[in-house]
MIRO-268639 format. One record per residue: x, y negated, z negated of N, C-alpha, C, O in turn; residue in three letters. Coordinates in steps of 0.2 Angstrom, whole numbers, plus 5000, padded with zeros to 4 digits. Each point is the difference from the previous one (the first is absolute). Layout:
N
XYZXYZXYZXYZALA ...
This chain:
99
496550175040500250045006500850015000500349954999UNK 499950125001500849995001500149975006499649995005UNK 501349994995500349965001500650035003500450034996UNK 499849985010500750025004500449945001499749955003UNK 501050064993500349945000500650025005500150065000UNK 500349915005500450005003500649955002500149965005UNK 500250054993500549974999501050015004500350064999UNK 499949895005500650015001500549934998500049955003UNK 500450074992500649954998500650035001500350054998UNK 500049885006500750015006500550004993499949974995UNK 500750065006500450014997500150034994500550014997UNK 498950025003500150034991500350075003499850025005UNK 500850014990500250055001499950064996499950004994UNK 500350085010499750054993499950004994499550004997UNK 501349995001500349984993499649924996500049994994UNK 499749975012499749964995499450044999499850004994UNK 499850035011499350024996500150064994499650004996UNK 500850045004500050054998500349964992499850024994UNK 500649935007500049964993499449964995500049994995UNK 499550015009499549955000499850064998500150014994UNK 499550045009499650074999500250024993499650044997UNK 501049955001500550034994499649954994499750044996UNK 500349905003499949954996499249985000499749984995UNK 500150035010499249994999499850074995499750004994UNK 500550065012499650054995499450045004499750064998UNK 500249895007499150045003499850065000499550025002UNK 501250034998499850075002500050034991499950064998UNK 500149904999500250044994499549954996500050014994UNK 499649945007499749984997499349955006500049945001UNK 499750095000499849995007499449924998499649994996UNK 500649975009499649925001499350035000499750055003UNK 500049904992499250015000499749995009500249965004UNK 499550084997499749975007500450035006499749995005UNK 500850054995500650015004499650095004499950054996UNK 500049965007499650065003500650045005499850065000UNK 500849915003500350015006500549975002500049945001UNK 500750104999500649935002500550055005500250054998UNK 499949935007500350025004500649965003499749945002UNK 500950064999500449975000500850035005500450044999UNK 499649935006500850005004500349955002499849954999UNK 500850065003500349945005500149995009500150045004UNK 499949914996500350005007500749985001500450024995UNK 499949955009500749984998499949954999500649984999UNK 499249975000500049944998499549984992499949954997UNK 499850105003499449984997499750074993500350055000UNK 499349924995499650054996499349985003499849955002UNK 499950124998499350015003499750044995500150065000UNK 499349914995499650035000499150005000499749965003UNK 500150124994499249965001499950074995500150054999UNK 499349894998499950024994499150005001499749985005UNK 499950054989499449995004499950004988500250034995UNK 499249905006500149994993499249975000499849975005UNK 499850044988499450004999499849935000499449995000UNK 501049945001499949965001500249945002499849964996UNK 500650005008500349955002500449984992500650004998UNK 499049974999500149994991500250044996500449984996UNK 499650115004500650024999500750005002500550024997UNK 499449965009500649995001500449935000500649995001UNK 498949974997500449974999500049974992500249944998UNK 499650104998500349994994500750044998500549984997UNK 499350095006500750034999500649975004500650024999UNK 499249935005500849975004500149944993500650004998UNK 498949965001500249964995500150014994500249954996UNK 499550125002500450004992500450065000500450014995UNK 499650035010500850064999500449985007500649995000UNK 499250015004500550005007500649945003500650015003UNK 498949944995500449945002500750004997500549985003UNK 499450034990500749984995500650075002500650004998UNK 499250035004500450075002500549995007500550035001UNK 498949915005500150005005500649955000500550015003UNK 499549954993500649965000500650024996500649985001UNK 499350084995500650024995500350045006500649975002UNK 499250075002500050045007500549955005500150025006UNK 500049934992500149955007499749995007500249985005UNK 499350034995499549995004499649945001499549984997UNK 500949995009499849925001499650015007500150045005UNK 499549914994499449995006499450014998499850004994UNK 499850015012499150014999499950055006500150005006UNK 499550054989499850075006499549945004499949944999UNK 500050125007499349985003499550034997500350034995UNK 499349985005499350044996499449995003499749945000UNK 500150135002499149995002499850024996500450034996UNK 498749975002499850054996499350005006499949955004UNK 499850104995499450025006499750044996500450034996UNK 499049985004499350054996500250055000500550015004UNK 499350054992500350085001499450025004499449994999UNK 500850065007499250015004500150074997499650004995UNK 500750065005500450064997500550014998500649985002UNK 499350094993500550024998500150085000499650054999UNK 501049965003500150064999500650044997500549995002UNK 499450064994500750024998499750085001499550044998UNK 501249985004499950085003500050034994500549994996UNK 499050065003500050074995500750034998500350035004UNK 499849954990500750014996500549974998500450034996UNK 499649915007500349945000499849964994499549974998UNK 501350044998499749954991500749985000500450035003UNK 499649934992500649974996500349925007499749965004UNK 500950064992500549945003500650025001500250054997UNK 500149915009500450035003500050005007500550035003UNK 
């Protein structure tokens, strides 16, 4: 059963995610398992929510590409993270790519 993962980690800033996003690659080499990523901030914080085919993809893709990028990124601490069953999905007619 998929997986919506939800995550908010205080301090991380544009410029680190967008370095991380650079170095990982996922939009140009997309994580096994990865269905969905949506991503903003607030002023304190990175917020995302991703929806991925299994708890276990995600978290191999954290410990064999993400984590080492998170640290190159300077990015210290521990998000919070939910993950919760996927009840639906939806994506509006026409709606493709990244970005």
């Amino acid at each position: 059963m998929a997986e919506v993962l939800s995550m908010r980690w205080t301090g991380v800033t544009p410029e680190q995610y967008d370095a991380t996003r650079a170095a990982v690659g996922w939009e140009e080499r997309a994580p096994e398992g990865a269905l969905m990523h949506v991503a903003w901030f607030e002023p304190d914080a990175l917020r995302v929510v991703d929806v991925w085919t299994s708890r276990a993809a995600f978290e191999r893709f954290f410990a064999e590409r993400l984590a080492a990028a998170v640290g190159e990124a300077g990015i210290t601490g521990e998000p919070e993270i939910e993950f919760r069953p996927l009840h639906r999905r939806y994506i509006a007619p026409g709606v493709t790519g990244a970005a």
